[in-house]
C-alpha positions, -999 to +999 in steps of 0.1 A: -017-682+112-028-710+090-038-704+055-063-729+035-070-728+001-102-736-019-101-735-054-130-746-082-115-771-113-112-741-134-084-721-113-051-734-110-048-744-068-009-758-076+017-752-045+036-726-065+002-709-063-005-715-029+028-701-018+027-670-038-008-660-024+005-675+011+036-652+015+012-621+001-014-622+027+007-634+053+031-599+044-002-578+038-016-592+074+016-590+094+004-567+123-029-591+127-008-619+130-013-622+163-054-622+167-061-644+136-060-683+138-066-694+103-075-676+070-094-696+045-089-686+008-119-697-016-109-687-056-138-694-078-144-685-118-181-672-122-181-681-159-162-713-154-146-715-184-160-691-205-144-656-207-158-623-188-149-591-170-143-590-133-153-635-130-130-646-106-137-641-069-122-644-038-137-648-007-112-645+027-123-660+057-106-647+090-108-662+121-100-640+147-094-654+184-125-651+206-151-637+178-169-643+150-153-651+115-151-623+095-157-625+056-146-604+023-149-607-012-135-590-042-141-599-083-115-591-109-103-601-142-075-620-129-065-636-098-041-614-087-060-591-084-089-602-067-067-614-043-052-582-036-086-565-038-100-592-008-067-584+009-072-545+014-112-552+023-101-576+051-074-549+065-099-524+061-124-547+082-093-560+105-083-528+113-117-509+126-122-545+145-091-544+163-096-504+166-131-510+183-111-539+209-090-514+218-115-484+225-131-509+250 
């Protein structure tokens, strides 16, 4: 599973960064490992850099082998935590996809 990130100028994209959020969805997404290709990553501050509540977004892209990409999206106050919030949508959305595959 490859893991891309995209990050505006006003969040910090650094490796340390990268890694951190790497090893967390790749630990979070374990038992999809084997149906998703790639997983794109797109951080973004709303406000740039003025301060608000819930600004920063994350979008997650999966790419699942033979279908459509599927997209989630969570806002938070910090990173973190919309990370984690796009993480449980796409297991949520990984797991009744896969559950549908295997009903068929």
């Amino acid at each position: 599973m490859i893991i891309q990130f995209n990050t505006d100028k006003t969040i910090n994209g650094d490796v340390k960064h990268q890694e951190f959020f790497s090893d967390q969805i790749e630990n979070e997404l374990d038992r999809f490992r084997s149906h998703i290709t790639r997983i794109e990553v797109h951080l973004t501050d709303q406000n740039g850099k003025k301060e608000g509540i819930n600004d920063i977004r994350c979008l997650l892209e999966a790419r699942i082998e033979g279908r459509k990409p599927i997209a989630v999206s969570d806002q938070a106050d910090t990173v973190e935590q919309a990370v984690s919030g796009a993480i449980d949508k796409l297991k949520a959305a990984l797991g009744t996809i896969m559950s549908r595959l295997k009903d068929h």
